[in-house]
N, C-alpha and C positions, 0 to 999 in steps of 0.2 A: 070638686073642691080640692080633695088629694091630692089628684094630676097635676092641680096647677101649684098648689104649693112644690111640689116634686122634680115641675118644671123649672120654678125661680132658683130652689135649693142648688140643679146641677148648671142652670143659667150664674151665682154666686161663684159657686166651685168653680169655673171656668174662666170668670171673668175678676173675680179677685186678684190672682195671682198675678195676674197682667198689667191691672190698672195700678195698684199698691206702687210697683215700682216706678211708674208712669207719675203718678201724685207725689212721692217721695224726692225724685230730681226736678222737678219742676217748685217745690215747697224750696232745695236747694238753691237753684236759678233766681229765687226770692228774697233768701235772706240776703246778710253780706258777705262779701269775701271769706272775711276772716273764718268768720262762722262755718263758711261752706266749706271753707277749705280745713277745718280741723274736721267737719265731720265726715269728709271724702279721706282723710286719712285714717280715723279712727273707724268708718267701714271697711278701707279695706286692708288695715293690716290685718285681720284674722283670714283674707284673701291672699296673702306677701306667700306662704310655703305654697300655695297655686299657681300662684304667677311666676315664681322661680323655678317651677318645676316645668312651668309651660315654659317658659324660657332654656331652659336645659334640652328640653326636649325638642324645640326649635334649633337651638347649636348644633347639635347633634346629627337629626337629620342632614343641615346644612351641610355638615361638615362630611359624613358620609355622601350626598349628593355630589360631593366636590372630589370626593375619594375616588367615588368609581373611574370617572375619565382618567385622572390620574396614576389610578391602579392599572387601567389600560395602556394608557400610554408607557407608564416602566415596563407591564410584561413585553409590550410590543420593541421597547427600546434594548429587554433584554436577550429576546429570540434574535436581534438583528444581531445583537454582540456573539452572542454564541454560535451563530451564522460566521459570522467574521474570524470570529476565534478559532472554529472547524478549518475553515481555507485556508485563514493562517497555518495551521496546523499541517494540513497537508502538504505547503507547499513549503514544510521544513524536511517535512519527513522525504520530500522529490529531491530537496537540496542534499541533503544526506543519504539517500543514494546514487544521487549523481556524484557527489561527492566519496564514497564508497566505489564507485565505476571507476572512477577516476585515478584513485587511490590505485589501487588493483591493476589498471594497464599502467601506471610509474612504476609496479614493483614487478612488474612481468618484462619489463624492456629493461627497466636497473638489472633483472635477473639475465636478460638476454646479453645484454652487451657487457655485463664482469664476466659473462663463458668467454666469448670475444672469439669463437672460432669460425663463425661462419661467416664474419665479413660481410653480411649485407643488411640493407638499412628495412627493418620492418616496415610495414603498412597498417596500421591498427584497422578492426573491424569490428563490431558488431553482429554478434547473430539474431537473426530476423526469422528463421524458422527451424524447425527440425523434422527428417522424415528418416524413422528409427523402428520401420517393417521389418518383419523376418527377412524380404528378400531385397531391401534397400534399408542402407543406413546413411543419409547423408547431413549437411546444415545448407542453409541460404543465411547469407553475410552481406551486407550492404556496401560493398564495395565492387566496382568492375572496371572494365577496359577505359572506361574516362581515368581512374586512375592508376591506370598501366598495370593491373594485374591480366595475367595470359595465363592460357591452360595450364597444367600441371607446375605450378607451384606451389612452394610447400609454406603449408600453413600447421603451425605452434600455436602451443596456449602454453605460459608459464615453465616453458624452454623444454616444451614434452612435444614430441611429433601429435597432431591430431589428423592429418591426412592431404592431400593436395587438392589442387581445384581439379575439376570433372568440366564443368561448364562456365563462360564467362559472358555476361550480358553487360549491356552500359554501364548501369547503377550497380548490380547486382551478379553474384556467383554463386554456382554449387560448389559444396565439398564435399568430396567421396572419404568416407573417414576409413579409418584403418580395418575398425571394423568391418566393413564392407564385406561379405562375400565376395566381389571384385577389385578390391585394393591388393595390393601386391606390392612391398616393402622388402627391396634388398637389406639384412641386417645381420649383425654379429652381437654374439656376446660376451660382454664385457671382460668378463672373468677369464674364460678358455679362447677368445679370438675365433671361436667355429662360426662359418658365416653359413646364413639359409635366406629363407625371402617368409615373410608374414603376412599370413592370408588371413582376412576377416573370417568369421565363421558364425554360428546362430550363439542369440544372448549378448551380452558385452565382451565377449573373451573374444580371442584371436591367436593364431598356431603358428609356431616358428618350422617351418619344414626342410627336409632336403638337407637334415645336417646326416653327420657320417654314425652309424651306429655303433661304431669302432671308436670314435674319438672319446674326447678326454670326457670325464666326468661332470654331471652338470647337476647343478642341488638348486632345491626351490630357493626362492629368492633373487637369484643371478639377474644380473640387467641387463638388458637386451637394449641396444641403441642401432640408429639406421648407419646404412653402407653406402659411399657414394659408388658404386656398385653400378652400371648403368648412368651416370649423370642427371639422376632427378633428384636425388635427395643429397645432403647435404650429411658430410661425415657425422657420428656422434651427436646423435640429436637424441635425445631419451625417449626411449618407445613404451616400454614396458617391464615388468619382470616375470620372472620363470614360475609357474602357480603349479606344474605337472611334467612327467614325463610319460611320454609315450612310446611304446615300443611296438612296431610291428612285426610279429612272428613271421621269417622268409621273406623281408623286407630288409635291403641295406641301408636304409635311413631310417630315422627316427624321428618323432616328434614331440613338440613342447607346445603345451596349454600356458598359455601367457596372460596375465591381466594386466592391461594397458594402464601406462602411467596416473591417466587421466580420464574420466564419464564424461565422453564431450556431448552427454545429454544435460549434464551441469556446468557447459562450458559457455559462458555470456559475450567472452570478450576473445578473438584470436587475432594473431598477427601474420600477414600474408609476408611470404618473401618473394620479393618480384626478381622473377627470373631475368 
């Protein structure tokens, strides 16, 4: 008898809950309009801050769900720009050192033709490599016999001797630079007119030799320019200046440590002179 009361009790519990509001829309479905509709308002305004919150929180999502693609699409819109803006970028920075190149060989040729003593029409060049061994020091310059450069012509940077051609291919030539251990530059110096020949030696220096140890006095700084001496080189071309003297005990000549006008390991741009 317990049981079954116990049974109806949680059979009630379960089934009230359900039916109540099942009986209560359907009582509404019966009366009239008017009636149903005041009491379908006056239930659920104490319902209105649920349902606006459900509605808030439906915006919401929405609006987030619509963000995300959105928010994709601007970051991806902005990696492309910043993509674009890089290359841009770079191909300002190409502009303005070509523009700096350029600059640089008008003021190397302005500079050569206000000397105006050598008379002949530059060839502008490019260096394309460098080999700067103890027992070679040369460049490779993008220029050759297609545009009438031949062996030993003398190549300038910035109206300073840098050395002459060694080797001449189609496109392309060596240059044996002064430095060289095998470069050999008939020259004089400015100051006292004593002439010798300048031989490459180890390091960036190079030696003015075969002057008289008798002659006039020679003080650091002095300038040494080239001797047309032989017919390779071209009067008074700036070579270098005087860094030392050297004496050899029981030797009639003398010698000078020179530091060349120019590092034609920093040298970008030279001018050929075609013989």
């Amino acid at each position: 008898m317990r049981t079954r009361r116990n049974r109806r009790k949680r059979f009630l519990k379960s089934f009230l809950p359900t039916i109540i509001p099942l009986i209560v829309c359907l009582s509404l479905l019966a009366i009239p309009s008017r009636f149903s509709n005041h009491a379908k308002i006056t239930l659920s305004r104490p319902l209105a801050p649920i349902q606006k919150a459900f509605l808030t929180a439906g915006v919401a999502v929405k609006k987030t769900f619509l963000w995300i693609p959105r928010s994709w699409r601007a970051s991806s819109w902005v990696e492309d720009l910043e993509e674009e803006v890089f290359i841009l970028e770079n191909m300002v920075v190409a502009q303005k050192a070509t523009i700096d190149r350029l600059q640089t060989d008008l003021a190397s040729v302005t500079e050569y033709y206000k000397e105006g003593a050598l008379g002949q029409k530059p060839l502008l060049a490019n260096v394309v490599a460098y080999d700067t061994s103890d027992l070679r020091k040369s460049m490779l310059i993008d220029v050759g016999s297609r545009q009438g450069v031949t062996e030993n012509s003398v190549v300038i940077a910035d109206t300073a001797l840098v050395g002459k051609i060694s080797t001449v291919g189609k496109t392309t030539s060596r240059v044996l630079l002064i430095t060289d251990p095998a470069s050999k530059v008939p020259a004089r110096i400015l100051e006292t007119e004593d002439v010798g020949v300048i031989e490459g030696g180890s390091g960036d220096v190079c030696r003015l030799k075969y002057l008289s140890r008798w002659g006039q006095k020679v003080e650091k700084g002095y300038k040494v320019v080239s001797s047309s001496i032989g017919g390779v080189f071209p009067d008074s071309i700036y070579i270098a200046t005087v860094a030392e003297n050297i004496v050899n005990e029981g030797s009639p000549y003398k010698t000078l440590k020179l530091r060349p006008r120019l590092d034609p390991a920093r040298v970008n741009t030279v001018m050929v002179l075609k013989r």
